[in-house]
C-alpha positions as CSV (number, residue, x, y, z in Angstrom):
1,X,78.0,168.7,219.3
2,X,80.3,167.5,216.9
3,X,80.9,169.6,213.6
4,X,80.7,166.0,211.2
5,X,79.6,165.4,207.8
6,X,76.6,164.1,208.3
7,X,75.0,167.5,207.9
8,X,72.0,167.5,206.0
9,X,73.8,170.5,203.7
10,X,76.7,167.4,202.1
11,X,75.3,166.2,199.0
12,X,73.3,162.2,199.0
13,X,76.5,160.6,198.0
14,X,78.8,162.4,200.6
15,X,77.0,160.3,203.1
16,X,76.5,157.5,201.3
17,X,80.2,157.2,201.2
18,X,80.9,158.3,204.3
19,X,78.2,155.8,205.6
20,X,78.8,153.0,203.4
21,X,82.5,152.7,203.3
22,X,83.8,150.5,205.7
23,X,81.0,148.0,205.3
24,X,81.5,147.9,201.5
25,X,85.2,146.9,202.2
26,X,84.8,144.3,204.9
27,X,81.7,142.6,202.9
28,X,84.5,142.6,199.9
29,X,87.3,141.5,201.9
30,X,85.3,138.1,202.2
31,X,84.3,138.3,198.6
32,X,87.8,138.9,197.2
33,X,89.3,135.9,199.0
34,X,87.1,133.5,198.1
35,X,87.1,134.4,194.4
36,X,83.0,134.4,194.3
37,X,81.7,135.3,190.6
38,X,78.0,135.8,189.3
39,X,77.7,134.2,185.6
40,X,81.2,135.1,184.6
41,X,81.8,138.7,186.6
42,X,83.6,138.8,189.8
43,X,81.6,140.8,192.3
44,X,84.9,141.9,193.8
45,X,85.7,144.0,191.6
46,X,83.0,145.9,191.2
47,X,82.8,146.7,194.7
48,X,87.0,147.5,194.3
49,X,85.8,149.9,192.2
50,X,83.1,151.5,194.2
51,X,85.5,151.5,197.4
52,X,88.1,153.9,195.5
53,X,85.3,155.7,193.5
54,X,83.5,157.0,196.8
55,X,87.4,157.0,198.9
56,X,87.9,159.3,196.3
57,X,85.1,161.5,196.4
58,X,85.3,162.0,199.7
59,X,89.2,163.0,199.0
60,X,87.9,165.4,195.9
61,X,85.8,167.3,198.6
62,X,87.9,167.8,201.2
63,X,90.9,170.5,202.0
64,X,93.3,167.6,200.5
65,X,91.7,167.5,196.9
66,X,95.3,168.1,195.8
67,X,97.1,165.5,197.1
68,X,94.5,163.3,196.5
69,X,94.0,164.1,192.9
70,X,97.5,163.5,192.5
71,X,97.7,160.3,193.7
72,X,94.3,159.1,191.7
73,X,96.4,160.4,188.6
74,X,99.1,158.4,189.8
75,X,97.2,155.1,190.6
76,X,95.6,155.3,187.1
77,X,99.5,155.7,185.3
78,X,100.8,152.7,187.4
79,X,97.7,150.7,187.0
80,X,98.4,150.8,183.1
81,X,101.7,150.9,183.4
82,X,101.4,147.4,185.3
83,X,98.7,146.1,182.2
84,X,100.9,146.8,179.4
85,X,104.3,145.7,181.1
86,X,102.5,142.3,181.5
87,X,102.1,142.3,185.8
88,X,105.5,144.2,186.6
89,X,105.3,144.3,190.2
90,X,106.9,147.6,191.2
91,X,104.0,149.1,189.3
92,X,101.2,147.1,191.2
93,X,103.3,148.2,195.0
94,X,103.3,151.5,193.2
95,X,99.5,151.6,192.6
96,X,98.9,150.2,195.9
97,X,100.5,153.0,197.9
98,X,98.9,155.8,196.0
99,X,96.1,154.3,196.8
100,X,96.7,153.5,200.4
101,X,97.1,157.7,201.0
102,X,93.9,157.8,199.7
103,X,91.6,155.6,201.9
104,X,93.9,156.9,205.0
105,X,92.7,160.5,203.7
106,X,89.4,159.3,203.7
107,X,89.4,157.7,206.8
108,X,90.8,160.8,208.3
109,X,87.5,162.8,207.0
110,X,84.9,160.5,208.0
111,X,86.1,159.2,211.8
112,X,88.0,162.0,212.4
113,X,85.9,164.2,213.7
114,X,83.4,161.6,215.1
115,X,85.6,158.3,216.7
116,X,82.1,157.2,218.0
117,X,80.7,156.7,214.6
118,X,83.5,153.8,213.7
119,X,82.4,151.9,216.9
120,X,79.3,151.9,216.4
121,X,79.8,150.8,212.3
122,X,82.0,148.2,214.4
123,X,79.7,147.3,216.7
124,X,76.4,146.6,214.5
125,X,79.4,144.7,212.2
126,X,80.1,142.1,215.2
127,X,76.7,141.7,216.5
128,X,75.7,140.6,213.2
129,X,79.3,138.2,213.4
130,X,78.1,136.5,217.0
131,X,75.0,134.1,216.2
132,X,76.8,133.3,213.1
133,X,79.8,132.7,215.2
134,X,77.8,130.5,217.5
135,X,76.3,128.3,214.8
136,X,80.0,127.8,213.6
137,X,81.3,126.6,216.4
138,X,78.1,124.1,217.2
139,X,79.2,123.0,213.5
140,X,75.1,123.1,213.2
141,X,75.7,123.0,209.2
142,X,78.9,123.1,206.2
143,X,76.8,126.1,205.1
144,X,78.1,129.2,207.9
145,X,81.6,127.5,207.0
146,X,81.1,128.3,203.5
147,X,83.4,131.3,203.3
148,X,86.0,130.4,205.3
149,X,89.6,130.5,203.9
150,X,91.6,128.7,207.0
151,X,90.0,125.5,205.9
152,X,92.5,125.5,203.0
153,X,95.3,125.0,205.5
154,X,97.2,121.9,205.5
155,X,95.0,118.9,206.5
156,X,91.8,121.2,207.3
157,X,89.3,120.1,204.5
158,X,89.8,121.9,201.4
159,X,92.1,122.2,198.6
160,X,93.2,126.1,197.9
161,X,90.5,125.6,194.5
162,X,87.8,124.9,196.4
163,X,87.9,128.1,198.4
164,X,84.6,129.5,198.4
165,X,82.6,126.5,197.0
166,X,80.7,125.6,199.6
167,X,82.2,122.2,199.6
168,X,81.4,120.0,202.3
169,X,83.4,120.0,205.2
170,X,84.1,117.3,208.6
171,X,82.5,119.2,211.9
172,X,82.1,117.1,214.4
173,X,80.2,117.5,218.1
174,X,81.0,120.5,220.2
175,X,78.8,121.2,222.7
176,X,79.9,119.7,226.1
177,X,82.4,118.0,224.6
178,X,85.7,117.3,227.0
179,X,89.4,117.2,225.2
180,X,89.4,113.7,224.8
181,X,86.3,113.3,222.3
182,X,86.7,116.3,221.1
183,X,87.1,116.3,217.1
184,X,89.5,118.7,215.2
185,X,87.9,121.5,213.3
186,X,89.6,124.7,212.5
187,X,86.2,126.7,211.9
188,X,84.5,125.5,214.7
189,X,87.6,126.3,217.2
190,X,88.4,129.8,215.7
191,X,85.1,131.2,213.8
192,X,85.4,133.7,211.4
193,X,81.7,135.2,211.8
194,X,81.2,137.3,209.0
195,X,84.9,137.6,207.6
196,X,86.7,135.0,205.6
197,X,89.4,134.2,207.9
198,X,89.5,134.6,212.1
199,X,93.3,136.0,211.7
200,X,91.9,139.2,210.1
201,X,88.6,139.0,212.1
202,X,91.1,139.6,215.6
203,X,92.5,142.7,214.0
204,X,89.4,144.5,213.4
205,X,88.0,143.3,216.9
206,X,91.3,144.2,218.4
207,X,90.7,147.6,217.1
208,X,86.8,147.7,218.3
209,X,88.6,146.7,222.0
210,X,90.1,149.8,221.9
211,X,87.5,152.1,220.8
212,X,85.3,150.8,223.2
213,X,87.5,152.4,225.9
214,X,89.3,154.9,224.1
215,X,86.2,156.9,223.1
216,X,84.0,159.4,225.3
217,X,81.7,157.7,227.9
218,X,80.3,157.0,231.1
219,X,81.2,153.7,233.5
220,X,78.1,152.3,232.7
221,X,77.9,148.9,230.9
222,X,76.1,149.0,227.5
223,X,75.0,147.0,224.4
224,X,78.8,147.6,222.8
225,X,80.6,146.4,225.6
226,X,78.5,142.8,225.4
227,X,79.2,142.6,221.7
228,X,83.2,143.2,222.2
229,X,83.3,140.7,225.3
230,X,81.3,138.1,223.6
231,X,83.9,138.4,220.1
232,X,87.1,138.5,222.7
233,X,85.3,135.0,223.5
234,X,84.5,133.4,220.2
235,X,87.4,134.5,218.9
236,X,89.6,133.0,220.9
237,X,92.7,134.1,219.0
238,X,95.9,134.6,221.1
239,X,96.0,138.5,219.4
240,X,92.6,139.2,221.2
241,X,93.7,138.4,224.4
242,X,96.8,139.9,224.5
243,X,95.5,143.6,223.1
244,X,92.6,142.7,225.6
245,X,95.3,142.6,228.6
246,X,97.5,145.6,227.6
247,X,94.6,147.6,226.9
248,X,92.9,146.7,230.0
249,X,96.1,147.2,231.8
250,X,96.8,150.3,230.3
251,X,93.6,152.1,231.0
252,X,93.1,150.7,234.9
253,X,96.5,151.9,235.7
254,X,96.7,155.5,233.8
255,X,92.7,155.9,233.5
256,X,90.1,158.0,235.9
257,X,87.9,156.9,237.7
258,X,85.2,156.4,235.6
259,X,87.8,154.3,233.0
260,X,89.0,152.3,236.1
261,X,85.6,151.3,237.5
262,X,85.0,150.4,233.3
263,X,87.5,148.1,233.3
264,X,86.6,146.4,236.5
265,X,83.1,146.1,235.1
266,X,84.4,144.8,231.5
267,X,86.9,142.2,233.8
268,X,83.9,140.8,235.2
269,X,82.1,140.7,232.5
270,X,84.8,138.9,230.5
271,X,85.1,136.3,233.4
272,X,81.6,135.6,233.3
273,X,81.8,135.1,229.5
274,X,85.4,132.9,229.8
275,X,83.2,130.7,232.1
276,X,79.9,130.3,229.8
277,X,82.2,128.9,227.1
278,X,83.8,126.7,229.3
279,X,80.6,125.1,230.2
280,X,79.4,125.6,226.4
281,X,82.5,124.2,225.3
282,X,84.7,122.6,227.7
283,X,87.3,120.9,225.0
284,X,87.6,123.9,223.1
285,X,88.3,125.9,225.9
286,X,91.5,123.6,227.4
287,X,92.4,123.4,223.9
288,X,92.7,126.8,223.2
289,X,94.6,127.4,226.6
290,X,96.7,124.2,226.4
291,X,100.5,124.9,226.5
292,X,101.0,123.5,223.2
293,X,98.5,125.9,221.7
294,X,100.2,128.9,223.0
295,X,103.6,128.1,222.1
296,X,102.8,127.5,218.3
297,X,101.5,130.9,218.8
298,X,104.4,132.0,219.8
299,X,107.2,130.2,217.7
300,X,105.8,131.0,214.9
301,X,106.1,134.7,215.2
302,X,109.5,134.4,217.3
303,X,110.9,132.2,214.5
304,X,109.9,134.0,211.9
305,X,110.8,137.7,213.2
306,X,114.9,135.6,214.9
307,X,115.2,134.8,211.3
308,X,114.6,137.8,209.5
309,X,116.8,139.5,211.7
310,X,119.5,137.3,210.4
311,X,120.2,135.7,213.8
312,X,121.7,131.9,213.6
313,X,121.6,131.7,217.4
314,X,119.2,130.0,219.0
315,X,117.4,129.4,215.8
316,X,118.0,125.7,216.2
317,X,116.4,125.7,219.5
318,X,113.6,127.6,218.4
319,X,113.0,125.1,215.8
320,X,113.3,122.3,218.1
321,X,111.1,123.5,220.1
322,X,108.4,124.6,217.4
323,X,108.3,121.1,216.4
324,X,108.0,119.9,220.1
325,X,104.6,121.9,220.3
326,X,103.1,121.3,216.6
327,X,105.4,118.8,214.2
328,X,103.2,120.9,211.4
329,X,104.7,124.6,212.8
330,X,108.3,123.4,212.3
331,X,107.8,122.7,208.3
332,X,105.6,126.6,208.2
333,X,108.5,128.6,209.9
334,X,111.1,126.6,207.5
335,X,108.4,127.4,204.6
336,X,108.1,131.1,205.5
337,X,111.9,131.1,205.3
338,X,112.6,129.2,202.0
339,X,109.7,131.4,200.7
340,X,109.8,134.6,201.7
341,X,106.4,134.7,203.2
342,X,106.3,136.2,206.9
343,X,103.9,136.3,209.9
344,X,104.2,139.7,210.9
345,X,105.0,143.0,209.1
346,X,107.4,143.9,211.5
347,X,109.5,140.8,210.5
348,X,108.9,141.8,206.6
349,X,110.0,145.2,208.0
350,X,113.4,143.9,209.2
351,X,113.5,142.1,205.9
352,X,113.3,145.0,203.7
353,X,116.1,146.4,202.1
354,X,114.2,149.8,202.8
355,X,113.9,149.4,206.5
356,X,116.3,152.5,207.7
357,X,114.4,154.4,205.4
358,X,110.8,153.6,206.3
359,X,112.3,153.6,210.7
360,X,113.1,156.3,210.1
361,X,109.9,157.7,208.5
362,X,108.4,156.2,211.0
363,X,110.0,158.1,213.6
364,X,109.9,161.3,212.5
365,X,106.0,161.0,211.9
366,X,105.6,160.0,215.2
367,X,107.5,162.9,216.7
368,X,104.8,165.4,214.5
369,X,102.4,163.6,215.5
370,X,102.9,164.2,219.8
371,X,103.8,167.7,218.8
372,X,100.4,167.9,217.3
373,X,98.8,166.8,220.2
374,X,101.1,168.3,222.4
375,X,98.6,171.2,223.6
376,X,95.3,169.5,223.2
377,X,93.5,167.7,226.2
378,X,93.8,164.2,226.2
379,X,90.5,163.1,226.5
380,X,90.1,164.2,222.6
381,X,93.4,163.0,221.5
382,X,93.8,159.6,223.3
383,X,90.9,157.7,220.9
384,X,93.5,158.2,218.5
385,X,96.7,157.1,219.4
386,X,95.2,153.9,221.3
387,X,93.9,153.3,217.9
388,X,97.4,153.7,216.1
389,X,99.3,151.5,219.0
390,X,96.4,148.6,218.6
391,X,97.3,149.1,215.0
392,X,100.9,148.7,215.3
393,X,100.6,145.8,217.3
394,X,98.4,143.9,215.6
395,X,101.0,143.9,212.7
396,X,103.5,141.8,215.4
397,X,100.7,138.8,214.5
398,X,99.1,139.3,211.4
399,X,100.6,141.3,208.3
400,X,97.3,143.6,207.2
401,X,99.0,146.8,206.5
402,X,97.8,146.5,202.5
403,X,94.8,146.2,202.6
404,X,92.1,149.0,202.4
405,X,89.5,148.4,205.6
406,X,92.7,148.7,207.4
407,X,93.9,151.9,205.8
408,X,90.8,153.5,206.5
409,X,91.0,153.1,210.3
410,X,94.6,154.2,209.9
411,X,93.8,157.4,208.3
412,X,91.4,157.8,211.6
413,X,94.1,157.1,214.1
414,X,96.6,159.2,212.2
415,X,94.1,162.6,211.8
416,X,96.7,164.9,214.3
417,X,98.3,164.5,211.2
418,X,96.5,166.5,208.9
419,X,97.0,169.6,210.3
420,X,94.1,171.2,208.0
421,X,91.5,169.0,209.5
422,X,93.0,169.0,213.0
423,X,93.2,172.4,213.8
424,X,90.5,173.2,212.5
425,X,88.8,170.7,215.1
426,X,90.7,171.5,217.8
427,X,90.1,175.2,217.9
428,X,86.1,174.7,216.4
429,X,85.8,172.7,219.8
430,X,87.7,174.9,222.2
431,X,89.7,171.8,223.3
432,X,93.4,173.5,223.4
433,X,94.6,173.5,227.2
């Protein structure tokens, strides 16, 4: 059995935070962005403040009060600092990355020791997600599209003020509807579920993918392995299906048997689902697969990362060809230029004026971390770093590296790195080779 905190000796609010966390932070992640308030007071915040209060908590009881009472000192200076200088920025960054070591540390203390508890907090998340999902694709009513952001892109509904309003919105017919009468609607072609935007929503079930396999089980198919087949479906983002594939990939051709007949099983499941939207939804589906789809994908993130690598060459073409595909995507990747704005962190990492310094932090964390693991089976340590990989590539698509939810799972993927906790685990288990 595993030696977790959900002993019955941790105090109420131990497990309340521990418990309660990550579902406070996704819930307030839709909240946040679309700036909901209740007779004047933004519920937001509140829950902001709840978030850090238990993070913290959790941080004051552990073997890293120190650090972590040093960097709640910290956030408090920087988060006056950044009221009285009138919204300096380095002070808000500042603020944000003492706070960021404290949700990783709490991430660390409540997944990990138990991986299987943050699939199943994942799982129970997305089953609620898929009839919501469902109804938003039918476009049954405005009202599941109420708290969706990506309607505020250009030419999708709304105007960036009427965010969250509940305003209503054009749907049009979906069910067994070929490409040509098929009407455009960005939340009925990439649902959101639960979240406030499908771009974020991929991360977190590109992250569920690989728990699913990374984590201790049998071959046999189960309730989770529906749910995360049925979001790699409704999704239908371009991120999904590519972690899908390299995950898949990765575990049929370096997996044991048991992971090898899994991910025959989870194939065939997947195929079966591909083919039930199809006949659900056969204009969505040649519309999400259509050539021009893809390569907007595509030259967004290839324009945007050519760029900030300071290459001229090419860029032209790339251009050229972005407009070829979408006339829309050539204006964004000249926007994200002009502006500053990127569509991956790595291409804000290449941007940086700090980027040797933070490569080459990068590095030498990653080098502790496989000595770390160096003598420990790797059934125990792999739930981790296919955790921290899905996390690195999911930056390639979608810049998420500030915010909290994200941290949290971070601080999971990266526990070989708190040596305190780890080999404390690893020996409490017997799992050195």
């Amino acid at each position: 059995m595993l030696n977790n905190i959900y002993k019955s000796t941790k105090p109420k609010i131990y497990k309340v935070a521990a418990y309660w966390l990550i579902p406070l932070m996704l819930i307030n992640l839709t909240v946040s962005n679309n700036h909901w308030d209740i007779f004047g007071l933004r519920p937001d915040f509140i829950m902001y403040a709840i978030i850090i209060g238990l993070a913290s908590y959790l941080g004051f009881r552990s073997r890293y009060r120190n650090i972590v009472t040093a960097m709640f000192c910290f956030w408090m200076v920087m988060r006056l600092l950044y009221s009285v200088s009138g919204g300096e920025p380095e002070s808000f960054e500042l603020s944000r990355a003492s706070l960021s070591i404290i949700f990783a540390v709490a991430g660390a203390i409540i997944y990990g020791r138990n991986p299987a508890f943050l699939h199943k907090q994942f799982m129970v998340y997305f089953a609620l997600c898929i009839p919501i999902m469902l109804l938003q694709v039918l476009g049954v009513s405005q009202f599941v599209h109420g708290w969706n952001t990506d309607f505020a892109h250009t030419g999708a509904g709304l105007l960036v003020s009427e965010v969250g309003t509940f305003k209503e919105i054009p749907l049009f017919p979906a069910l067994f509807v070929g490409l040509d009468n098929l009407g455009h609607s960005i939340g009925q072609s990439r649902p959101v579920g639960l979240m406030y935007s499908n771009n974020p929503l991929s991360i977190f079930v590109s992250i569920f993918i690989a728990l699913n396999l990374a984590i201790e089980r049998t071959s046999r198919i189960r309730f989770s392995d529906i749910v995360a087949t049925a979001m790699i479906v409704l999704t239908m983002a371009k991120l999904v299906f590519g972690v899908t594939i390299i995950i898949y990939l990765l575990f049929f051709v370096f997996g044991m048997g048991q992971k090898r007949i899994l991910v025959l099983k989870l194939i065939v499941l997947l195929a079966i689902g591909l083919s039930f939207y199809y006949f659900l939804f056969p204009g969505l589906f040649i519309n999400h697969f259509s050539e021009g789809m893809v390569m907007v994908s595509i030259m967004l993130r290839l324009g945007d990362f050519w760029r900030a690598a300071g290459f001229e060459m090419f860029s032209d073409t790339i251009n050229e060809l972005s407009f070829i595909y979408t006339p829309n995507t050539n204006l964004d990747i000249v926007k994200t230029t002009i502006t500053g704005q990127s569509y991956s962190s790595f291409a804000m990492l290449v941007k940086s004026d700090m980027m040797i310094l933070w490569l080459s932090m990068m590095i030498l964390g990653f080098l502790l971390y496989l000595y770390r693991i160096r003598k420990i089976k790797i059934h125990i340590w792999r739930v981790y770093i296919v955790t921290l990989f899905v996390c690195i590539i999911t930056q390639a698509a979608v810049p998420f590296y500030s915010t909290n939810a994200f941290q949290l799972i971070l601080g999971f993927a990266l526990f070989p790195l708190f040596n305190k906790m780890w080999l404390n685990y690893s020996y409490s288990l017997r799992i050195i080779k």
